[in-house]
C-alpha positions in Angstrom: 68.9 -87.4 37.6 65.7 -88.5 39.7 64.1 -85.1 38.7 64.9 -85.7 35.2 63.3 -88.9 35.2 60.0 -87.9 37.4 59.5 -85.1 34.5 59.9 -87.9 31.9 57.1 -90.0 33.5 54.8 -87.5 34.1 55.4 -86.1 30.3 54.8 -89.9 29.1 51.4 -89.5 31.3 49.6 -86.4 29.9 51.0 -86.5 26.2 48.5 -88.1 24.9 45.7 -86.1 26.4 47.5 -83.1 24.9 47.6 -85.1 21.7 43.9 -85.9 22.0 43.0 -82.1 22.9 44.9 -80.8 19.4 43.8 -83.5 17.1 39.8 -84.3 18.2 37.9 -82.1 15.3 34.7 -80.7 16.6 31.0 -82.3 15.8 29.1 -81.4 12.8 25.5 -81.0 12.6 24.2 -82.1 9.4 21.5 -79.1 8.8 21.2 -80.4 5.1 17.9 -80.1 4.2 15.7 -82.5 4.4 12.4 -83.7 2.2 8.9 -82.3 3.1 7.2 -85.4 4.2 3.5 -83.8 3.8 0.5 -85.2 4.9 -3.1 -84.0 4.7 -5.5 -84.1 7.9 -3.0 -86.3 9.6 -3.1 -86.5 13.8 -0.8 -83.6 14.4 2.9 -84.6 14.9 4.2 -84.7 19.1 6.6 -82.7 20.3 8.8 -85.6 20.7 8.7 -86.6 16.9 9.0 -83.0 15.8 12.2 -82.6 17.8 13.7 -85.4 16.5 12.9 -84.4 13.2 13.6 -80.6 13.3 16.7 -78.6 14.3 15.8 -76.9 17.7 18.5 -74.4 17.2 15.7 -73.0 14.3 12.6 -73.8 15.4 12.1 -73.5 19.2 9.7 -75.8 20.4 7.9 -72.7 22.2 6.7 -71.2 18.9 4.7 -72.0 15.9 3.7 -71.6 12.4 0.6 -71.0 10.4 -1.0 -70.1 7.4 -4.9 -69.8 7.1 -6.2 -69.4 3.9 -10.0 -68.4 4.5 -12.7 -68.8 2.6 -14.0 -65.8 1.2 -15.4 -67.1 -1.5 -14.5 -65.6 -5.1 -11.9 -63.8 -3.6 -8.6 -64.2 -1.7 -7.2 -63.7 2.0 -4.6 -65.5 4.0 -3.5 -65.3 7.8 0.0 -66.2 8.6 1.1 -66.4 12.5 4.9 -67.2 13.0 5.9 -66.9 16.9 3.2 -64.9 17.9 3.6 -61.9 14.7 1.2 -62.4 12.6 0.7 -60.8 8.5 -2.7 -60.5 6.5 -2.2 -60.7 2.9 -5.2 -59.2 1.2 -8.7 -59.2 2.8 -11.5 -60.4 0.5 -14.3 -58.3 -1.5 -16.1 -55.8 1.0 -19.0 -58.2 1.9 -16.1 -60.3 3.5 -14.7 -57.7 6.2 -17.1 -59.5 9.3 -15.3 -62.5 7.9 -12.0 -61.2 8.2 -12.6 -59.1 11.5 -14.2 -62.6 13.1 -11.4 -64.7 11.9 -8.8 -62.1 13.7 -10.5 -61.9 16.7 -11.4 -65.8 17.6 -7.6 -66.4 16.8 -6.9 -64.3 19.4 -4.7 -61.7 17.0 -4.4 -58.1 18.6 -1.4 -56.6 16.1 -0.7 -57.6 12.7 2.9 -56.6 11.6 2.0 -56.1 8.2 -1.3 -56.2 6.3 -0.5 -56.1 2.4 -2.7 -55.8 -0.4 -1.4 -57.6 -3.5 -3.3 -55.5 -5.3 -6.3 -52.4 -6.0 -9.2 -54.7 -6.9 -12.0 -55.4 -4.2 -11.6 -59.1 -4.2 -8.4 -58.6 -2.5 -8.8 -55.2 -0.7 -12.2 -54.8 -0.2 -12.3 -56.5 3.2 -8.9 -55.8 4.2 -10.4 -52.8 6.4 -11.8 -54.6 8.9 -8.3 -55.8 9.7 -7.9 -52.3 11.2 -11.2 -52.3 13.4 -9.9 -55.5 14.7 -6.0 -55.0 15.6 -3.4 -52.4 15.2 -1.1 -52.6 12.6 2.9 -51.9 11.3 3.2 -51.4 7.8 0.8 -51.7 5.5 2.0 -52.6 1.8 0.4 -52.1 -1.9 1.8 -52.0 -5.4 0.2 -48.2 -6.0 -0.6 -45.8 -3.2 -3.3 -44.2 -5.7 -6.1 -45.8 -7.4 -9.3 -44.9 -8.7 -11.9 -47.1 -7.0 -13.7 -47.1 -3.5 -12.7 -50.1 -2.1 -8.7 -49.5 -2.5 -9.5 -45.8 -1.2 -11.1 -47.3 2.0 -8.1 -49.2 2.7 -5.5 -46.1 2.4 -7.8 -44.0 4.3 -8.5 -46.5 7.2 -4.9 -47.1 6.9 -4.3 -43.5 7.7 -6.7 -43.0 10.4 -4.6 -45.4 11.9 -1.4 -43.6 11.4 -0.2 -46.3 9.4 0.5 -45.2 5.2 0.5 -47.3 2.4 3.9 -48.0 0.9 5.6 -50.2 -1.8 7.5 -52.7 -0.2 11.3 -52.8 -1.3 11.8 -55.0 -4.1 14.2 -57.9 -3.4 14.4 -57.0 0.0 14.2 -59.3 3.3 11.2 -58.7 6.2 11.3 -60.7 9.2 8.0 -62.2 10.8 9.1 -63.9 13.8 11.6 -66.5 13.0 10.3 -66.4 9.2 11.3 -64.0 6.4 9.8 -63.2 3.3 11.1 -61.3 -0.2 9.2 -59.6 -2.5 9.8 -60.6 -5.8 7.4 -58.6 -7.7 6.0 -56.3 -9.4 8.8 -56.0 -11.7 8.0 -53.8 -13.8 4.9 -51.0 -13.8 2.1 -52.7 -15.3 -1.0 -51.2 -16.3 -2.9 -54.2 -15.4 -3.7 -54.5 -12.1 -3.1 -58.1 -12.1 0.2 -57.7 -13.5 1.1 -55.5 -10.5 0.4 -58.2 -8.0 3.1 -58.4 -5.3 4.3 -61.7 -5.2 5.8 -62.9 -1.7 8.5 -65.8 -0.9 8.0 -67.0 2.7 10.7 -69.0 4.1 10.4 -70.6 7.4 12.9 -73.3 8.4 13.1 -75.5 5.3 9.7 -74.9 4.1 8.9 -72.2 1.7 5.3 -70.4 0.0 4.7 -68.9 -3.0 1.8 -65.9 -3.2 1.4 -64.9 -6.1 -1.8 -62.4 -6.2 -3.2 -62.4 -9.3 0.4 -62.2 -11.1 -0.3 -63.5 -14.5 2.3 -64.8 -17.2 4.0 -61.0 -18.0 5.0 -61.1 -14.4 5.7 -64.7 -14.0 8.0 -64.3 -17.1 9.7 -61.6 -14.9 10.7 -63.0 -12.5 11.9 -65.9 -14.0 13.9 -64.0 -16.3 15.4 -62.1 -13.2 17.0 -65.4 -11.5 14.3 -65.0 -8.6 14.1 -68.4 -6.6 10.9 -69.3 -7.0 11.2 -73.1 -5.9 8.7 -73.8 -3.3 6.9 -76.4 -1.3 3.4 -74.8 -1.7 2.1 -71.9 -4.2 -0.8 -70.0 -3.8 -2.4 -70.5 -7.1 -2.1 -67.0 -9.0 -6.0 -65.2 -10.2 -8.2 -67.9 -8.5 -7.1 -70.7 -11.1 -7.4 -68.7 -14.0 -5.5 -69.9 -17.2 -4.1 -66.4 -17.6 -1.8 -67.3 -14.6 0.3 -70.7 -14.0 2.2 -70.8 -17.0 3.9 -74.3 -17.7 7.2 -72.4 -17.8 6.5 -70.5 -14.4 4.9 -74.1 -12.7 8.2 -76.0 -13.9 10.0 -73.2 -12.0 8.8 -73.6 -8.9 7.7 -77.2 -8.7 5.4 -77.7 -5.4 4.3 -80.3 -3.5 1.1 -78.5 -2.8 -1.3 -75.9 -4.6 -3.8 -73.7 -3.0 -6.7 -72.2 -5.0 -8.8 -69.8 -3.4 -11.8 -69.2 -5.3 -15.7 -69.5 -4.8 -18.5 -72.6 -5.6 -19.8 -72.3 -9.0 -18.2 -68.7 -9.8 -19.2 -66.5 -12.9 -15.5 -66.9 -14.0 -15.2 -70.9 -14.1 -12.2 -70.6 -12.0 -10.0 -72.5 -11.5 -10.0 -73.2 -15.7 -9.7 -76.7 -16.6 -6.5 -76.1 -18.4 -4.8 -74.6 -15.0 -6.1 -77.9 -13.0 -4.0 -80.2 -15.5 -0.9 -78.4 -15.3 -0.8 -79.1 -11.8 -2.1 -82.4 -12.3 0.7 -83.1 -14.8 3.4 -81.8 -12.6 2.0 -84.1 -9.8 0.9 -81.2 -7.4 -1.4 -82.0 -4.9 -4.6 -78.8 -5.1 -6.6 -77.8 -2.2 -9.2 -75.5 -2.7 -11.5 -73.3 -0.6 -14.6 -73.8 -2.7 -14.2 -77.7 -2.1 -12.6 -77.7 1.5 -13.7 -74.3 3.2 -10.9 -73.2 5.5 -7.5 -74.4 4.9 -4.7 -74.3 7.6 -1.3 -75.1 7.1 0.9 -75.5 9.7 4.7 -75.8 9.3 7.1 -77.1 11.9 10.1 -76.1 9.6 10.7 -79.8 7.9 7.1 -80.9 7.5 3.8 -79.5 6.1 0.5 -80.6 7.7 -2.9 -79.7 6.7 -6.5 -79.2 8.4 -9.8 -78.0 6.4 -12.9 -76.8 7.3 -14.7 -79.7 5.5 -15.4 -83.3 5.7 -13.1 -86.1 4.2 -14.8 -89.3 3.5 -11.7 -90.9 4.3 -10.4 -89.5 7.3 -12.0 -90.1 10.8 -12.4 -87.4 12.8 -12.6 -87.1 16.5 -13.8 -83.8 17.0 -16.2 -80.9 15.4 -15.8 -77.1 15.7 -18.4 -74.7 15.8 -17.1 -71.9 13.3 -19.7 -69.7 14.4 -19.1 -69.9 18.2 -15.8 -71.3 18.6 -17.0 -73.8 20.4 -15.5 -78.0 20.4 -17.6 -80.9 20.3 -17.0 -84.6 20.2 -18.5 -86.1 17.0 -20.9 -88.1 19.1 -22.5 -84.4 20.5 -25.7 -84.7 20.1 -25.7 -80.5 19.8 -23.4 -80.4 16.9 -23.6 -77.4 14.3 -25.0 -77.2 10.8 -22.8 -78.9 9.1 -22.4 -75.4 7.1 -20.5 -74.1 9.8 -18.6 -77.4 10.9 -14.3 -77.2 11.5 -13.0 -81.4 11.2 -10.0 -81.9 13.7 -8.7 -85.9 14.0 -7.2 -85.3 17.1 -7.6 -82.2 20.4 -4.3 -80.7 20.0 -5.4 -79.8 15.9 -8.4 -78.2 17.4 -7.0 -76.0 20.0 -3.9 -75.0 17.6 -6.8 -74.2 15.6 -8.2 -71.4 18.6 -11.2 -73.9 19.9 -10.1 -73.9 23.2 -14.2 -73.9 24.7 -15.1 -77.0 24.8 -18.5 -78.1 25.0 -19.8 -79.0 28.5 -22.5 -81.6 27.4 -19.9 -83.8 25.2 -16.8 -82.6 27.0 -17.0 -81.5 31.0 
C-alpha cells in the first residue's frame, strides 16, 4: 500500500512535465518577406542592424553581395560578386576591354564563374575578352555560338584558348552563384534580330531580385510574359540603353521595380534613353540611375535591403571620403592631393569605400 501510494506521488510530480513535453508546439520563424527599404548613397548599414533585419540562416554575415554596373559609355557591362563567385554579363564595345580588365583586377577578382554575352553586337561583347586576360573562367554563355562579325568571333576564340566553349545556357533552368541563383528566361524563341535574342537573367538573392534584360525588345518581352515567367523584380536593368523599342508598358507593369538602371553614354548618336522610355518609369514611380549621369553604379544587397553608391557627386549628400578610380587610392575630402574630379569615386562613410576595393589609403590625409 505504501508503494502504491509513493508511485502515486511521484506520477502527480512529473505529469505535467510530460504534459508540457507533448503539448509545447515548436517556434516559428516568420521568413515572410519583407519590403525593400532602399536608399541611395546612404552610410552603409552595421552589422548589428543588418542582422536584425536579415535572416542569418540566408545570408551569413561572412559574405556579401554586389552588382557593379560600369560605365562603359554607349554600351553595357555589369559585375556581380556573391560570396566570393563572381559573373560578368557582357563586356562593353572593344575600346572598353582596359576598362573591363582594370575593373577585374582592382576588385581583386581572379575567376569568374560565368562570363555571358547577352548578345553578338560589340557594345556588349566587344570588351568581354579582356575578362579572359584578366581571370580564368567556367562557362561562358551566348544566345548563338556563330556569328558573322569580329568582335563576337574574338570572344569564342579567346574563350577557346582558354578551354572554355561558348554555350546556350538552359532555358528555364537554375545556376547557382554563391548563395544567389539566377534563371534564364529568354530567348524564347530564335529571333533574327539580335536584340530579340538577348538572354534575359533573373537574379535572386535573399529577398531581393534583378532583372537583365540585354537589349530584349517588345517581341521578347511579350514572350516571356505570355510564358508565366516571373518577372517581378526590385531592380531592372533597363533593356537597349533606354531605347523606346524596349520597356513596354505591358512588360514595365509586369515587373514593377523599385529601381531602374540605364547604362548608356553622354550625349549618344542614338538619344538614349528616349524620352518616351523615361516616362514610363516615371509614371510607374521607378526610381532611374544612369551611368551617363552617375558614372559607376554599385549595388549592394544584404538580402532585405538595396543600397546604392556612384561614381559621381550628389549635391545633396555629404561625403566623407574621395577615391582615386585611377589608382585606387582613398582620400579624405579635405586632401589637398585629391584627383580630377573626372576620375573621382564618392563614399559617405570608410566601410563603403573599402567594400568598394580602396583599401590604400592615402598617407598625407590618412596615416
Amino acid at each position: 500500500m505504501t508503494k502504491r501510494i509513493l508511485c502515486f506521488i511521484l506520477l502527480l510530480t512529473f505529469l505535467p512535465g510530460f504534459i508540457s513535453c507533448e503539448t509545447e508546439k515548436p517556434s516559428v520563424v516568420d521568413r515572410s518577406p519583407l519590403n525593400s527599404e532602399v536608399s541611395v548613397l546612404e552610410s552603409s548599414i552595421t552589422e548589428e542592424s543588418a542582422a536584425e533585419e536579415s535572416s542569418l540562416d540566408d545570408i551569413p554575415q561572412s559574405r556579401g553581395f554586389y552588382i557593379m554596373f560600369i560605365d562603359v559609355g554607349q554600351a553595357d557591362a555589369s559585375l556581380i560578386m556573391c560570396d566570393g563567385h563572381y559573373m560578368l554579363i557582357d563586356g562593353g564595345n572593344v575600346d572598353d576591354s582596359n576598362r573591363i580588365y582594370s575593373v577585374l583586377k582592382s576588385r581583386g577578382v581572379e575567376h569568374l564563374d560565368y562570363v555571358i554575352g547577352t548578345h553578338a553586337h560589340e557594345d556588349h561583347v566587344g570588351g568581354i575578352t579582356a575578362a579572359f586576360s584578366a581571370c580564368t573562367v567556367g562557362q561562358a554563355f551566348s544566345p548563338v555560338t556563330v556569328a558573322d562579325n569580329v568582335p563576337f568571333n574574338n570572344f569564342k576564340r579567346i574563350a577557346q584558348n582558354q578551354g572554355v566553349e561558348l554555350q546556350k545556357p538552359v532555358l528555364d533552368k537554375v545556376y547557382m552563384l554563391g548563395s544567389s541563383r539566377f534563371t534564364v528566361f529568354a530567348p524564347r524563341e530564335n529571333y533574327e534580330d539580335a536584340n530579340n535574342s538577348s538572354i534575359v537573367i533573373r537574379l535572386e538573392y535573399g529577398d531581393n531580385v534583378f532583372l537583365f534584360t540585354g537589349d530584349a525588345e517588345r517581341a521578347s518581352e511579350e514572350a516571356m510574359i505570355n510564358a508565366g515567367c516571373s518577372l517581378s523584380a526590385d531592380l531592372l536593368k533597363v533593356g537597349h540603353h533606354g531605347s523606346n523599342s524596349s520597356t513596354s508598358y505591358l512588360f514595365l507593369r509586369a515587373v514593377m521595380p523599385t529601381y531602374a538602371i540605364i547604362s548608356c553614354g553622354a550625349g549618344n548618336d542614338y538619344g538614349h534613353p528616349h524620352k518616351e522610355v523615361l516616362s514610363r518609369l516615371e509614371n510607374a514611380d521607378v526610381k532611374t540611375l544612369r551611368t551617363d549621369k552617375l558614372g559607376d553604379i554599385i549595388c549592394y544587397s544584404d538580402g532585405q535591403n538595396l543600397r546604392f553608391e556612384c561614381g559621381t557627386a550628389d549635391d545633396n549628400v555629404s561625403y566623407a571620403y574621395i577615391g582615386n578610380k585611377n589608382n585606387m587610392l582613398l582620400h579624405t575630402v579635405m586632401c589637398g592631393g585629391l584627383p580630377n574630379p573626372n576620375n573621382r569615386a564618392y563614399f559617405v562613410s570608410l566601410e563603403d569605400a573599402e567594400r568598394a576595393g580602396y583599401t590604400r589609403h592615402c598617407s598625407n590625409c590618412m596615416p
